[in-house]
N, C-alpha and C positions, 0 to 999 in steps of 0.2 A: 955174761954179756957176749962172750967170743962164740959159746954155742949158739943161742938166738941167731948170731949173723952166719952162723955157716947153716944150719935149719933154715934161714929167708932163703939163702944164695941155693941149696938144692931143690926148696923149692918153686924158686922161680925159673931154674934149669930145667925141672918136671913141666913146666908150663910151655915154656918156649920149644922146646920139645916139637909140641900138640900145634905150634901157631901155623908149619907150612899146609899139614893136610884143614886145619880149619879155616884159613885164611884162601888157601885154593875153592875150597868148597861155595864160599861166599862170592869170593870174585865172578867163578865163573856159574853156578847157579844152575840151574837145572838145564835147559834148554841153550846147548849154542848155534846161533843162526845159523840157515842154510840159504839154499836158493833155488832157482829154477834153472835147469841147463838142456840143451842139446846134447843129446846122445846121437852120434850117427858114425856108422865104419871107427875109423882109428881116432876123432875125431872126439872130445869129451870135457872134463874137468878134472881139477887137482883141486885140493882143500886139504887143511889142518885141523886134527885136535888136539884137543889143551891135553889129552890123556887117554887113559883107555875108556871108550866108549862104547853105548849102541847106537849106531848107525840104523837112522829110520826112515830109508829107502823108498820113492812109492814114484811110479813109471808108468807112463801112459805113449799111446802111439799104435799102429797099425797092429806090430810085431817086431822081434829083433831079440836081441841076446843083450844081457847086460852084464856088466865084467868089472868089481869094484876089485884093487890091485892094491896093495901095500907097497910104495915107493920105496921105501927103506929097504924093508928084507924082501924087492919084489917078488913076491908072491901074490896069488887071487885068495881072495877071503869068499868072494861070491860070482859065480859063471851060471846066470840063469837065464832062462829064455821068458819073452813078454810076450801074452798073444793080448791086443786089448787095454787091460791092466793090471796092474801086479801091484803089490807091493811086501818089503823084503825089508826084514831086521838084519846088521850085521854089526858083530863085534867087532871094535876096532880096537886092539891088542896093546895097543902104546902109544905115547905121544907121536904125533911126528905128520908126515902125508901121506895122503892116500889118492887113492885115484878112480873115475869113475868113468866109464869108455861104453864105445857098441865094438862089436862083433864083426861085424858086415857093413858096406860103405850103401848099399839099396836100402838097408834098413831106416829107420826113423822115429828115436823116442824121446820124448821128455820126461824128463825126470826131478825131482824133488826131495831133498835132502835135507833132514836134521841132527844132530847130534845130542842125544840124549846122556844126561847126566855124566857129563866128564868126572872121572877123578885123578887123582894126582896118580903117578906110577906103583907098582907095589916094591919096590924099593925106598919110594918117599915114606912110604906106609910104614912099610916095615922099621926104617931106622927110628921114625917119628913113633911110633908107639912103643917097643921097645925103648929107645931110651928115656921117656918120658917114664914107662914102668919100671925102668931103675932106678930114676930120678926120686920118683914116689916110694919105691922100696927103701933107698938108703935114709931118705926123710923120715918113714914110718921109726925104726931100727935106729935111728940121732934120736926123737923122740920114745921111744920104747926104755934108751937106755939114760937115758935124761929123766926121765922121772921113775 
């Protein structure tokens, strides 16, 4: 009897494990909203994602430079110039904000922004799959020596 419950209890540990990256996945789903903004000189947008993403970029306007910035570790992920129309994938490396600017104050672009398939961080990953595979191992190994 005592074994049964210490076999339910690891493997319901093995489960719960698995619930941040499956429960992140479902919430946020494939596509996170974006929008339509002004690009012009210093002049631009800030936005979030739920994780590391691709950033699915697409800019229209005369000309100008577009400059998408990671607020956190600022840094530029992407310094590209628009003649016309463009459009530009960028990964977005971690949770957190980012930022989306012009170049030049004459300049003038619109731009359009989605965020493709967030996931959770790879440290959520990491600990979440590891411990679940030892959650499962030590289950397997209760059961292997149980019968």
């Amino acid at each position: 009897m005592r074994h049964r419950l210490i076999v339910s209890l690891v493997f319901v540990l093995g489960v719960l494990f698995l619930i941040p990256v499956i429960e992140f996945s479902q919430i946020h789903k494939t596509v996170w909203p974006g929008g339509v903004y002004p690009v012009s000189g210093n002049r631009g947008v800030q936005f979030n994602s739920p994780g590391w993403a691709v950033l699915n970029l697409t800019c229209n306007g005369k000309g100008g430079r577009v400059i998408v910035e990671d607020d956190i570790e600022e840094r530029v992920l992407l310094n590209a110039t628009v003649v016309g129309h463009a459009q530009f994938e960028v990964v977005l490396p971690h949770a957190g904000d980012y930022g989306i600017y012009g170049s030049n104050p004459n300049e003038s672009l619109v731009c359009t922004d989605q965020v493709w398939k967030p996931y959770t961080t790879r440290t959520v990953q990491n600990v979440s799959y590891i411990g679940s595979s030892m959650m499962f191992l030590i289950l397997a190994l209760l059961l292997w020596y149980q019968y």
